[in-house]
mmCIF file as gemmi writes it, N, C-alpha and C atoms, coordinates in Angstrom:
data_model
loop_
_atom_site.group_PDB
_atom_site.id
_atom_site.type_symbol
_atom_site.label_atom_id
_atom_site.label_alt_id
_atom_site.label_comp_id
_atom_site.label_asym_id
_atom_site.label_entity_id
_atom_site.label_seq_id
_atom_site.pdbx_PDB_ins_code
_atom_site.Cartn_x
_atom_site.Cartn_y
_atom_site.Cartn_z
_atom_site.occupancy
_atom_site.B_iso_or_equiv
_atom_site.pdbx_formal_charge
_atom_site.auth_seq_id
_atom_site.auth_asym_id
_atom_site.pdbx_PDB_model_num
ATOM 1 N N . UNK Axp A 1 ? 141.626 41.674 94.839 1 0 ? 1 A 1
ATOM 2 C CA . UNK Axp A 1 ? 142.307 41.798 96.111 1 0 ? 1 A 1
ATOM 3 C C . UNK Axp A 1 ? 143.7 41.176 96.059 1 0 ? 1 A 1
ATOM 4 N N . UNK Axp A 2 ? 143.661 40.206 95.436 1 0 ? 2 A 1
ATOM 5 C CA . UNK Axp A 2 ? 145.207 39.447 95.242 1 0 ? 2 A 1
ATOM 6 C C . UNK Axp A 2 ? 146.116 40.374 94.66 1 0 ? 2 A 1
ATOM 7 N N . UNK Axp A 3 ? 145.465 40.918 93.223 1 0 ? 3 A 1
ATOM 8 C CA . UNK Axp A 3 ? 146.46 41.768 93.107 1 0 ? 3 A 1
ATOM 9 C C . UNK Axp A 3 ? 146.799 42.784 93.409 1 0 ? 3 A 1
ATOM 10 N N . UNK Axp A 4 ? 145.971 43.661 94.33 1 0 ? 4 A 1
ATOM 11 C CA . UNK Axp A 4 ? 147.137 44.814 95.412 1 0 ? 4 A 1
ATOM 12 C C . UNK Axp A 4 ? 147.479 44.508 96.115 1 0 ? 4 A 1
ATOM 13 N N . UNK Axp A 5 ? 147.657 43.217 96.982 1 0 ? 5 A 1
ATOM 14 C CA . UNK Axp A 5 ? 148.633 42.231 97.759 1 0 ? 5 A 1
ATOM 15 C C . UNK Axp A 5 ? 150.151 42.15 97.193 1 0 ? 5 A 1
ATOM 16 N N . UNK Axp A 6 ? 149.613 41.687 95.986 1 0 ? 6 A 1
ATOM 17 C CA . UNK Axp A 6 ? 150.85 41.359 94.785 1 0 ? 6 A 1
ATOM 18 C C . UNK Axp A 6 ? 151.375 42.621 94.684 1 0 ? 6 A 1
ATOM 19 N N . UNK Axp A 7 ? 150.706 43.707 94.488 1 0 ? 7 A 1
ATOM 20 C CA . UNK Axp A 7 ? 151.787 44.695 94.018 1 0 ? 7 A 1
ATOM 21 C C . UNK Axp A 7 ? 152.187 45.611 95.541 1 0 ? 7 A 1
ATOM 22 N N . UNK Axp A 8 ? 151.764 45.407 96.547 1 0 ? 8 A 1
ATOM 23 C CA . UNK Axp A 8 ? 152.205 45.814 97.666 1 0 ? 8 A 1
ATOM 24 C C . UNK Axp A 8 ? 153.177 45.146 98.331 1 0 ? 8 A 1
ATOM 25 N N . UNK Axp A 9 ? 153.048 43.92 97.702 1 0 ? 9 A 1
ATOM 26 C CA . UNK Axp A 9 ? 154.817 42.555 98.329 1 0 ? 9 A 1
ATOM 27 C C . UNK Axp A 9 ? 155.932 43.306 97.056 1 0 ? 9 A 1
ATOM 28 N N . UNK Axp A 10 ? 155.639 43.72 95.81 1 0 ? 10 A 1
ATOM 29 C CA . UNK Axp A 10 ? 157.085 44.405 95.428 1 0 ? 10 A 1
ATOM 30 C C . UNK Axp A 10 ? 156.926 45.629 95.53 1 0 ? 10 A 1
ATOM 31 N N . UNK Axp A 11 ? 156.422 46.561 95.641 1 0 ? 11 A 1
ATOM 32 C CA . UNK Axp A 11 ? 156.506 47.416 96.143 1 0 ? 11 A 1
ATOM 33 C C . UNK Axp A 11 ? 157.525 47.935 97.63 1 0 ? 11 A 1
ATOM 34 N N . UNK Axp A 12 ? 157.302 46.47 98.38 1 0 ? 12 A 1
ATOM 35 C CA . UNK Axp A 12 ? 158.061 46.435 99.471 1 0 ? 12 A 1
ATOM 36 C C . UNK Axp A 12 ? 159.475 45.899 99.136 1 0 ? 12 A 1
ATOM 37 N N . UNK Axp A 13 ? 159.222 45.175 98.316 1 0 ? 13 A 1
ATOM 38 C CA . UNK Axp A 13 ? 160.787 44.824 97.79 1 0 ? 13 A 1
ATOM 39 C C . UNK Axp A 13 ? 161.344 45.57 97.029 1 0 ? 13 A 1
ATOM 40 N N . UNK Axp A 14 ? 160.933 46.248 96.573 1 0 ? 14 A 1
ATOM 41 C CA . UNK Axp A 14 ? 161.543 47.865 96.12 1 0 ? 14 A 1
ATOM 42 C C . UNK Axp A 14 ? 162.19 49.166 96.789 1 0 ? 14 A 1
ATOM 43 N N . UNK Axp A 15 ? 161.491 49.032 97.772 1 0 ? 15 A 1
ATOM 44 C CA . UNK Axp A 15 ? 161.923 50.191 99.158 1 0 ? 15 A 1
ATOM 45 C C . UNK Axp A 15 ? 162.669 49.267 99.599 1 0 ? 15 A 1
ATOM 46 N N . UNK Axp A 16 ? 162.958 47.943 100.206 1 0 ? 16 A 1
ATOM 47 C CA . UNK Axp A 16 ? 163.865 47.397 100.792 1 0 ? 16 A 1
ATOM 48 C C . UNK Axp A 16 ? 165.173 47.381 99.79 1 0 ? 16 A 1
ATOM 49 N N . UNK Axp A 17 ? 165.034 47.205 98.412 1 0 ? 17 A 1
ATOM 50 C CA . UNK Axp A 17 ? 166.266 47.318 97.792 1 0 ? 17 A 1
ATOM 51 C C . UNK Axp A 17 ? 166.579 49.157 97.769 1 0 ? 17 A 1
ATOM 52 N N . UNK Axp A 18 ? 166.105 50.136 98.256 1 0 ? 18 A 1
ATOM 53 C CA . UNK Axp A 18 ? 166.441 51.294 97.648 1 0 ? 18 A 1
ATOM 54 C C . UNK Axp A 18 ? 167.272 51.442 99.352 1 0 ? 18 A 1
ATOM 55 N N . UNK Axp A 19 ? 166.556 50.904 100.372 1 0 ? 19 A 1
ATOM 56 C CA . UNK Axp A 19 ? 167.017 50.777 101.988 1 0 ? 19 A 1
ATOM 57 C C . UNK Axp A 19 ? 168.318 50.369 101.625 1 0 ? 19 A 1
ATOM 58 N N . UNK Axp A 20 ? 168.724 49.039 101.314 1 0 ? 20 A 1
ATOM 59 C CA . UNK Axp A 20 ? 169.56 48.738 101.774 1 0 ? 20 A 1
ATOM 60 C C . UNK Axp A 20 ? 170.963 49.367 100.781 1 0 ? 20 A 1
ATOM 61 N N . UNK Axp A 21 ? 170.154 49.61 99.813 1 0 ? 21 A 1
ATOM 62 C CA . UNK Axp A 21 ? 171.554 50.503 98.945 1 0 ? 21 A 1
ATOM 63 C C . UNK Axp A 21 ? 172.061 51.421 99.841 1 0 ? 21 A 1
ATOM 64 N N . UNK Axp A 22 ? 171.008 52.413 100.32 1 0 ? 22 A 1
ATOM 65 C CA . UNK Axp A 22 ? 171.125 53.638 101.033 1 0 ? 22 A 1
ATOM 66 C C . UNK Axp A 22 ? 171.923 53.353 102.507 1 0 ? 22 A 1
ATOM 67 N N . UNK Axp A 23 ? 171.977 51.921 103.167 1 0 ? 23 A 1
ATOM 68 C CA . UNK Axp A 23 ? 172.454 52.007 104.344 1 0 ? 23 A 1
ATOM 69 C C . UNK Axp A 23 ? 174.19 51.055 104.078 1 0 ? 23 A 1
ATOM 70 N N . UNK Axp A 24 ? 174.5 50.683 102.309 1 0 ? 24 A 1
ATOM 71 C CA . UNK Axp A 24 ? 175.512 50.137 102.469 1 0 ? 24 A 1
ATOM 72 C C . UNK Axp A 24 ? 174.958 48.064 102.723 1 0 ? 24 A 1
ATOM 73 N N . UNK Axp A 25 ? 173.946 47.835 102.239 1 0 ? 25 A 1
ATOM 74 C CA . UNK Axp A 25 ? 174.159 46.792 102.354 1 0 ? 25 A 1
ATOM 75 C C . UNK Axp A 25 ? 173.367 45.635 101.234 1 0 ? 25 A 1
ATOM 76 N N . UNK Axp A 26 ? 173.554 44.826 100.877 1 0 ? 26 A 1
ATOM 77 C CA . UNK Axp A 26 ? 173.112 43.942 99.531 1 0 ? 26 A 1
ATOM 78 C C . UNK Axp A 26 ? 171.908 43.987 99.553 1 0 ? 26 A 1
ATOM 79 N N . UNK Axp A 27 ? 171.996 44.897 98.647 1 0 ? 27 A 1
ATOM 80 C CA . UNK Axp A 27 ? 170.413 45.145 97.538 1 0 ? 27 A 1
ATOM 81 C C . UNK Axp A 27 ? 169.722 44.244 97.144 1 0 ? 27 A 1
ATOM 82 N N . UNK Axp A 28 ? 169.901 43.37 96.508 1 0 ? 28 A 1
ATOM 83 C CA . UNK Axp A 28 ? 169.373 42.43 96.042 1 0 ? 28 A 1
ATOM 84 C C . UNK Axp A 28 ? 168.994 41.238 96.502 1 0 ? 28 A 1
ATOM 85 N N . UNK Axp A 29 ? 169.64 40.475 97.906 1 0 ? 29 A 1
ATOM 86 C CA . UNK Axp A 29 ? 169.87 39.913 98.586 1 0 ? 29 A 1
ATOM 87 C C . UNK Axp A 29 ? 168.422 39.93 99.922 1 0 ? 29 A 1
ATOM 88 N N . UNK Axp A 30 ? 168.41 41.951 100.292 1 0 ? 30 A 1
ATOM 89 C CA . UNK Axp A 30 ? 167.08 42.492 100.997 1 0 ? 30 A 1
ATOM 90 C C . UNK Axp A 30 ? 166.398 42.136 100.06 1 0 ? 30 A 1
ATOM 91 N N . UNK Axp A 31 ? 165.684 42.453 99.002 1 0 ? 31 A 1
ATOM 92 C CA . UNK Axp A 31 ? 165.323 42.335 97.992 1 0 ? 31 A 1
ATOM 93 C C . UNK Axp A 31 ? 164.07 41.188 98.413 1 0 ? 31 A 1
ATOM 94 N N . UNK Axp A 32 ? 165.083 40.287 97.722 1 0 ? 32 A 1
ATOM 95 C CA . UNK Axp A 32 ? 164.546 39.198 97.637 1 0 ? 32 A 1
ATOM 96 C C . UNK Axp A 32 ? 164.122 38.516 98.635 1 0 ? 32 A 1
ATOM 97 N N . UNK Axp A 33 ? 164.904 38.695 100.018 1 0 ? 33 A 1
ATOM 98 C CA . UNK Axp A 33 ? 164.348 38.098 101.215 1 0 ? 33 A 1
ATOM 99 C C . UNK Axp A 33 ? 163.409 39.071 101.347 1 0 ? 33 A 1
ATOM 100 N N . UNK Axp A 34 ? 162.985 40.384 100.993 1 0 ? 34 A 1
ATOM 101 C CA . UNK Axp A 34 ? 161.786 40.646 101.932 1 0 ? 34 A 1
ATOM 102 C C . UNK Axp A 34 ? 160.95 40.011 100.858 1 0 ? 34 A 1
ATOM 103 N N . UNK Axp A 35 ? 160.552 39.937 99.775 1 0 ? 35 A 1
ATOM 104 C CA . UNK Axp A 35 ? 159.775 39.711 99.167 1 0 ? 35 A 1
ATOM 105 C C . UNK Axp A 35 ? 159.631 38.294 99.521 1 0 ? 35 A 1
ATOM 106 N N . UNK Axp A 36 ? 160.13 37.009 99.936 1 0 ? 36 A 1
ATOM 107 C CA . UNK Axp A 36 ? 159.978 35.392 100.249 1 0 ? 36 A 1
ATOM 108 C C . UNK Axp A 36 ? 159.659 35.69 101.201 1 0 ? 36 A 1
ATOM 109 N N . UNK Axp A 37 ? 160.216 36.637 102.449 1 0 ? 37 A 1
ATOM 110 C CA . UNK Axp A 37 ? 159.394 36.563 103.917 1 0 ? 37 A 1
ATOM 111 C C . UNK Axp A 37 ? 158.617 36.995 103.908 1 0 ? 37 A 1
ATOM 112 N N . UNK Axp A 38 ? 159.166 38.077 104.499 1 0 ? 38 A 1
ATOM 113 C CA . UNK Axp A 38 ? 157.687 39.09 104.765 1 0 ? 38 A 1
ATOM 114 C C . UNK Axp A 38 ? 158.261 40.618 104.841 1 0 ? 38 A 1
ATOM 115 N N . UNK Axp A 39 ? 157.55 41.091 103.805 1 0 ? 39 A 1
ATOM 116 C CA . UNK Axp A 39 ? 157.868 42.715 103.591 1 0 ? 39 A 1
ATOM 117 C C . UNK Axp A 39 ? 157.913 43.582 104.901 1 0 ? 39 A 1
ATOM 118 N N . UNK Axp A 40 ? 157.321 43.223 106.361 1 0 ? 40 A 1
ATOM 119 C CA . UNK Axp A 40 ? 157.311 43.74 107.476 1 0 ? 40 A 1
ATOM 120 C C . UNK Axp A 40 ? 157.985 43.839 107.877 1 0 ? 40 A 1
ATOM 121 N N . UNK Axp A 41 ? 159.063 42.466 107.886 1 0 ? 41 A 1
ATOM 122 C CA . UNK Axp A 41 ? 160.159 41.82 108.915 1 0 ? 41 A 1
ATOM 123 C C . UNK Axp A 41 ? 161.122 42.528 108.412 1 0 ? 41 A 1
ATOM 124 N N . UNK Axp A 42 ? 161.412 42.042 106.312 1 0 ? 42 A 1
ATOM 125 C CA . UNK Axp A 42 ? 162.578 42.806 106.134 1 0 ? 42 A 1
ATOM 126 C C . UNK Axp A 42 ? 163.298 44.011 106.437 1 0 ? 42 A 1
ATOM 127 N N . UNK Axp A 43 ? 161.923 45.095 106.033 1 0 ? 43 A 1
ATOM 128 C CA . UNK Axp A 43 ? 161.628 46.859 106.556 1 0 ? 43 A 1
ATOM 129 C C . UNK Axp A 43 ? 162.192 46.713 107.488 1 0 ? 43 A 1
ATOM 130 N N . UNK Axp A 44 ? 161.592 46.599 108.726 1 0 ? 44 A 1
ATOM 131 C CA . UNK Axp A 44 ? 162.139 46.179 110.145 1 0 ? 44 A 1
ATOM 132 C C . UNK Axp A 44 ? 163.288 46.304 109.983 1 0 ? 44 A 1
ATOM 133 N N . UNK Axp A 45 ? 164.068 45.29 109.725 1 0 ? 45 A 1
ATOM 134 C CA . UNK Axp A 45 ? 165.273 44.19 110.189 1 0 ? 45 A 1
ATOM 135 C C . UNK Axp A 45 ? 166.165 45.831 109.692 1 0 ? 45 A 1
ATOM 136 N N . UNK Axp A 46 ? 166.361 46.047 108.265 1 0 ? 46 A 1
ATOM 137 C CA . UNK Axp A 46 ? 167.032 47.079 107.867 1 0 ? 46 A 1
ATOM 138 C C . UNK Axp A 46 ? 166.677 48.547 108.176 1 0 ? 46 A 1
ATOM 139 N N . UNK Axp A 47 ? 165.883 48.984 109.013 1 0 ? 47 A 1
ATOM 140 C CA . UNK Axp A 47 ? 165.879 49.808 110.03 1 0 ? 47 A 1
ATOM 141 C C . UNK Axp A 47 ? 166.125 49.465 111.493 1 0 ? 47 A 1
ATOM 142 N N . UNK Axp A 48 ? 166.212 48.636 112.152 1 0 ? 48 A 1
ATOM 143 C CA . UNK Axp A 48 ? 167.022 48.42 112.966 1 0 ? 48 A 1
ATOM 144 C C . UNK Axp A 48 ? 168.568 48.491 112.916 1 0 ? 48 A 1
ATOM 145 N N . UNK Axp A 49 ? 168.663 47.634 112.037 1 0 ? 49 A 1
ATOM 146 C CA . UNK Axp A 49 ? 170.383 47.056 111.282 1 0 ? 49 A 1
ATOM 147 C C . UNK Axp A 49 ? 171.102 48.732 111.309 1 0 ? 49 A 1
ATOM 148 N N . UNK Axp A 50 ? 170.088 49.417 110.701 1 0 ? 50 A 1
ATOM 149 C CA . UNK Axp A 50 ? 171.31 50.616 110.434 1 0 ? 50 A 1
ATOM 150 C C . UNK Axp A 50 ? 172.471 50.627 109.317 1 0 ? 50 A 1
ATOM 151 N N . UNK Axp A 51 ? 172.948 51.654 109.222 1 0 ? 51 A 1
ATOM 152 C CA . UNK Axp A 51 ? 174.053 51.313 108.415 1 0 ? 51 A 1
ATOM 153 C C . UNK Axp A 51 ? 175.191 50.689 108.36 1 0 ? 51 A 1
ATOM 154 N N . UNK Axp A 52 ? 175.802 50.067 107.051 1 0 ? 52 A 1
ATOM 155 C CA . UNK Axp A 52 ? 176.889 49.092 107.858 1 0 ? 52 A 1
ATOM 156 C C . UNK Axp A 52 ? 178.047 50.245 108.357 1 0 ? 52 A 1
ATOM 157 N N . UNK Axp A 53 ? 179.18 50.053 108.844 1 0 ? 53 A 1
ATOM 158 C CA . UNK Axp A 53 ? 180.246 50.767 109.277 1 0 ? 53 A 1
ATOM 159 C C . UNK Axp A 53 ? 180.872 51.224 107.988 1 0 ? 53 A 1
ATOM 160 N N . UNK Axp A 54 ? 180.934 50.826 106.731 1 0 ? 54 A 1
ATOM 161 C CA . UNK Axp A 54 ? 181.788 51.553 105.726 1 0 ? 54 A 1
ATOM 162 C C . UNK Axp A 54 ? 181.073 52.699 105.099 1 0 ? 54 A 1
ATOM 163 N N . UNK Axp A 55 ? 179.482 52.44 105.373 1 0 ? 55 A 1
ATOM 164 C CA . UNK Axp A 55 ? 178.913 53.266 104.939 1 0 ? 55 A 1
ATOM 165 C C . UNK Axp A 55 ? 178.573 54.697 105.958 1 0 ? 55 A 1
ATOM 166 N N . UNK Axp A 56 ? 179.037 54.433 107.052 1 0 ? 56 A 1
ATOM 167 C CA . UNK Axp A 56 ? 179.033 55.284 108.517 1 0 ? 56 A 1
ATOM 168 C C . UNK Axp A 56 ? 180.186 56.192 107.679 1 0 ? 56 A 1
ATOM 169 N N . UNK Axp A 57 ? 181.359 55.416 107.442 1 0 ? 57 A 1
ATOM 170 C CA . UNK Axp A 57 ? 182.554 56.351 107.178 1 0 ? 57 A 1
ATOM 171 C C . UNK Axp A 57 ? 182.334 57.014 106.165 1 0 ? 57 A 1
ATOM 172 N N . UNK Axp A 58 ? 181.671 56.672 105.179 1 0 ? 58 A 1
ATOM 173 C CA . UNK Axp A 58 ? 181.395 57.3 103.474 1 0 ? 58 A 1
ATOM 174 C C . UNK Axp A 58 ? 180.399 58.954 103.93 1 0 ? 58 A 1
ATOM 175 N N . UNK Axp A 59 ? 179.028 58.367 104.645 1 0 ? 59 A 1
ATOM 176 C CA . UNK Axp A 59 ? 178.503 59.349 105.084 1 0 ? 59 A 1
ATOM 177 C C . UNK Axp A 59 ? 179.317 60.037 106.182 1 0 ? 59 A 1
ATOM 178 N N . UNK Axp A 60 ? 180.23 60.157 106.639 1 0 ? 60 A 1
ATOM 179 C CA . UNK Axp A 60 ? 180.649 61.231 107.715 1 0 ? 60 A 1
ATOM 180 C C . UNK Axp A 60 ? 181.711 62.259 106.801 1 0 ? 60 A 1
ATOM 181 N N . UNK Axp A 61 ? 182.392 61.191 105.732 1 0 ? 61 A 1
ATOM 182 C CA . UNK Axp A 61 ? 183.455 62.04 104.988 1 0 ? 61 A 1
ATOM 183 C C . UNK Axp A 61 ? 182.312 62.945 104.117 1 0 ? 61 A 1
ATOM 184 N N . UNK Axp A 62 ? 181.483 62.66 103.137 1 0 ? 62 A 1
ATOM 185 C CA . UNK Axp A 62 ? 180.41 63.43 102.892 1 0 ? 62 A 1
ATOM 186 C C . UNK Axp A 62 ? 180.119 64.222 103.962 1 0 ? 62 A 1
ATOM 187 N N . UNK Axp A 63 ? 179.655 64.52 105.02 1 0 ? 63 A 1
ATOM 188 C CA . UNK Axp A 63 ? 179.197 65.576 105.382 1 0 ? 63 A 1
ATOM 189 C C . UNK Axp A 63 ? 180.13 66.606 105.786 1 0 ? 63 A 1
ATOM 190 N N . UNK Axp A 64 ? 181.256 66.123 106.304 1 0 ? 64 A 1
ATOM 191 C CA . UNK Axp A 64 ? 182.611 66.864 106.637 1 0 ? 64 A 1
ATOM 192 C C . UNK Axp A 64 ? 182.935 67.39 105.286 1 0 ? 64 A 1
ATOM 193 N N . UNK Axp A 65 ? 182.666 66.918 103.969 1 0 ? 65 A 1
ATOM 194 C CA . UNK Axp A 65 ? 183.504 67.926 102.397 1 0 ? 65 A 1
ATOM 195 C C . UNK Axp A 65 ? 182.194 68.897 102.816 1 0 ? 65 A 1
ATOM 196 N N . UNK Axp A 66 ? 180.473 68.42 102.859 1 0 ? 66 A 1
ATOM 197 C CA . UNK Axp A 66 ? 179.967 69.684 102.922 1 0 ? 66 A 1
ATOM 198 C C . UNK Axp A 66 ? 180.162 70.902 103.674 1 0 ? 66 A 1
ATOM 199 N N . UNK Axp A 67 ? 180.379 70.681 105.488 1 0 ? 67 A 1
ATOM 200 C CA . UNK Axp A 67 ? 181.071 71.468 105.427 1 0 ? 67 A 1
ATOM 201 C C . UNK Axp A 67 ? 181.698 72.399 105.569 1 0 ? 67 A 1
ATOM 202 N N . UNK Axp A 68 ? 182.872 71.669 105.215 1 0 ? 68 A 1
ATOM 203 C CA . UNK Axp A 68 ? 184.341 72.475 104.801 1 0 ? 68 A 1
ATOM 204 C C . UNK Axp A 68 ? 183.992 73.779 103.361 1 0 ? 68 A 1
């Protein structure tokens, strides 16, 4: 039992680092805090959070080259 606990806490710290790449914000940083907190909260926090604003602009110029 411990260890699909164990592999379900990185597992979560895996999707939180692939999250926060995807929304523009430190990978490694989610990462690691979800994995010390709690894989719930982090998820959470970076679906709430949203994307940061540079990454708002990256994705809008992307969809505007598509398209054009």
């Amino acid at each position: 039992m411990e260890l699909i606990t164990l592999i379900v806490w990185i597992l979560a710290g895996a999707a939180a680092y692939k999250m926060a790449e995807s929304r523009g914000r430190n990978e490694w940083g989610w990462a690691v805090g979800t994995v010390l907190l709690s894989p719930i909260v982090g998820l959470l926090l970076l679906l709430i959070l949203g994307d940061t604003k540079e990454m708002k602009v990256i994705k809008a110029k992307e969809l505007k080259d598509l398209i054009s």
